[in-house]
C-alpha positions in Angstrom: 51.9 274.7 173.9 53.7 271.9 172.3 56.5 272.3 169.8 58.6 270.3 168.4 61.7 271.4 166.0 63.8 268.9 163.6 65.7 269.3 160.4 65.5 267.2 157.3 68.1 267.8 154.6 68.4 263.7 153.6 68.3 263.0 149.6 64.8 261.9 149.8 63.5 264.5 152.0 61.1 267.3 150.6 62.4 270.3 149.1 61.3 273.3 147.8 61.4 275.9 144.4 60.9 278.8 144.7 59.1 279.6 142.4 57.6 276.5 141.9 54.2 275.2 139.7 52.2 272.0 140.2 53.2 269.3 137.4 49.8 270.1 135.8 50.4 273.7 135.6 47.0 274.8 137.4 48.4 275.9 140.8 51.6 277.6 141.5 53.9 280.0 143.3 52.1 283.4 144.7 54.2 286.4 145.7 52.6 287.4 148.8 54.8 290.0 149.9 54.8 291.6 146.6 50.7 291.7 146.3 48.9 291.0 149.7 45.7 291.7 148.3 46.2 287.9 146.5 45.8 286.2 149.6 42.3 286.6 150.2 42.3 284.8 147.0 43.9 281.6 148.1 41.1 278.7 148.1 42.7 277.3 151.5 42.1 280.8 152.5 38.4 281.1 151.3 37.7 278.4 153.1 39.7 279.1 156.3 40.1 283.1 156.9 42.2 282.5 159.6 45.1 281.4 157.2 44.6 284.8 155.7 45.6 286.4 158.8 48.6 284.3 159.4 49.6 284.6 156.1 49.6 288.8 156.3 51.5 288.7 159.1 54.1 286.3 158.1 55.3 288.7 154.5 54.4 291.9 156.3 57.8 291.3 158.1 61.0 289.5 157.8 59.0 286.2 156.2 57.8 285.0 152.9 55.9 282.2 152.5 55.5 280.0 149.7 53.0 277.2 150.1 50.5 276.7 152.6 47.1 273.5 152.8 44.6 273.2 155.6 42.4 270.1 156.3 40.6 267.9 158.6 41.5 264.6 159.7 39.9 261.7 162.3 43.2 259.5 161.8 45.4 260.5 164.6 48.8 259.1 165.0 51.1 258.7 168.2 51.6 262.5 168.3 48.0 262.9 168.3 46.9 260.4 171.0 48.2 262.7 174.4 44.8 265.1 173.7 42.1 262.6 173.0 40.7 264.3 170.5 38.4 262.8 167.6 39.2 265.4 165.2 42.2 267.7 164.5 42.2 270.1 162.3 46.1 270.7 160.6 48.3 272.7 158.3 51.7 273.8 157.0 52.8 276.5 155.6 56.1 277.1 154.1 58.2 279.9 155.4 61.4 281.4 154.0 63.3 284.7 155.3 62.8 287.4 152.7 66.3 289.0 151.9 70.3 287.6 152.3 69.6 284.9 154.7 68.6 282.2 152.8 71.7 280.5 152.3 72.6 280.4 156.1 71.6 277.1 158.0 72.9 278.5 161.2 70.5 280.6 160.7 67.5 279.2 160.0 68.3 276.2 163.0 69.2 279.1 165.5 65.7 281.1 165.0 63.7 277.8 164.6 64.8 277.1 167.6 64.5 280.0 169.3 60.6 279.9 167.8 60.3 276.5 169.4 61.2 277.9 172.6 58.6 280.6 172.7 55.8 278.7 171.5 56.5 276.2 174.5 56.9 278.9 176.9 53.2 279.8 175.8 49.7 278.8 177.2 48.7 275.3 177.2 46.0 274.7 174.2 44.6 272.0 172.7 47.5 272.6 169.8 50.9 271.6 168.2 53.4 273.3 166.4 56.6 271.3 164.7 59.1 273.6 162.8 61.0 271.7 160.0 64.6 273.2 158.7 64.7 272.1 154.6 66.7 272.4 151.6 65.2 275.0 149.2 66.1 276.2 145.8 65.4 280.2 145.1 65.7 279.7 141.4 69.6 278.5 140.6 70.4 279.6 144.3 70.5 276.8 147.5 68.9 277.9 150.9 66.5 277.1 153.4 63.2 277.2 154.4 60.9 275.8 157.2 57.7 273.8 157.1 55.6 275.2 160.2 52.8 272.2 160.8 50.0 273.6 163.0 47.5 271.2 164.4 44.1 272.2 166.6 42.6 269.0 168.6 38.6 269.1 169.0 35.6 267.0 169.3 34.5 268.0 166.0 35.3 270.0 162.8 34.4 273.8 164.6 36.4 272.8 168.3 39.0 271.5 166.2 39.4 274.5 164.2 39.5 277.0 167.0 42.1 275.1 169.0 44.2 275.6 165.3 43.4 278.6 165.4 44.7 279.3 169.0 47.7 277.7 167.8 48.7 279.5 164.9 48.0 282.9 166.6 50.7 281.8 169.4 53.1 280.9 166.2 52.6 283.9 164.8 53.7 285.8 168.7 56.6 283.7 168.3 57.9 284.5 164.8 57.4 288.0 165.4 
């Protein structure tokens, strides 16, 4: 499968807070780890239960996560052109280790790329994967985190969606 890995700590690349809330207040920071049974809650989750599963896994082990979206598109870009696809169907979802490591860059570049290795090494699928190293803030403290983008190429919405699907189960093998 297809993986790409890159960092972005520039001045006008994203970042994240941790905890963080949407400027209109209505949307905000869920502690996963600390009550699981909230993530069957989630509206990207209502609407994609698949993203539930990922989302146990990920804080059931070494991981917290801290954002996550899901959506459809027909606009491809040059990424998007090698698998002819009409549809795709893509996500992210922000990852963080839970415990010391989040100051460490070496860190969080050594394992992405060690991620980014075993999702190549995996079956070929109508899927991407592309790990992103950023700055993060964990309330006054500085760390890291990764954006993992996962996107499923189909004919239509439902192919789409089970090639993401595919991919975020061989994502999942890798960060565990």
């Amino acid at each position: 499968m297809e993986c790409e890995f890159s960092v972005e700590l520039g001045a006008d690349d994203p970042t994240l807070a941790v905890p963080w809330r949407s400027p209109d207040g209505s949307v905000g920071f869920v502690d996963l780890r600390f009550d699981s049974s909230m993530i069957v809650e989630l509206s990207e989750v209502k609407e994609f239960p698949e993203l539930g599963e990922f989302l146990r896994a990920l804080n059931s082990g070494e991981f917290a996560t801290a954002k996550c979206d899901v959506w459809f598109d027909t606009l491809m870009d040059v990424d998007d052109e090698p698998y002819e696809a009409a549809m795709k169907c893509a996500s992210y979802v922000d990852v963080y280790f839970a415990g010391a490591r989040l100051a460490s860059f070496e860190e969080h570049e050594l394992r992405a790329r060690a991620v980014v290795k075993r999702v190549r090494a995996a079956e070929e699928i109508r899927g991407r994967a592309e790990v992103v190293v950023r700055r993060a803030w964990f309330g006054e403290d500085e760390g890291f985190y990764w954006t993992v983008y996962l996107t499923g190429y189909g004919e239509d919405s439902d192919s789409s969606r089970q090639q993401w699907a595919k991919a975020m189960r061989v994502v999942e093998k890798a960060l565990s």
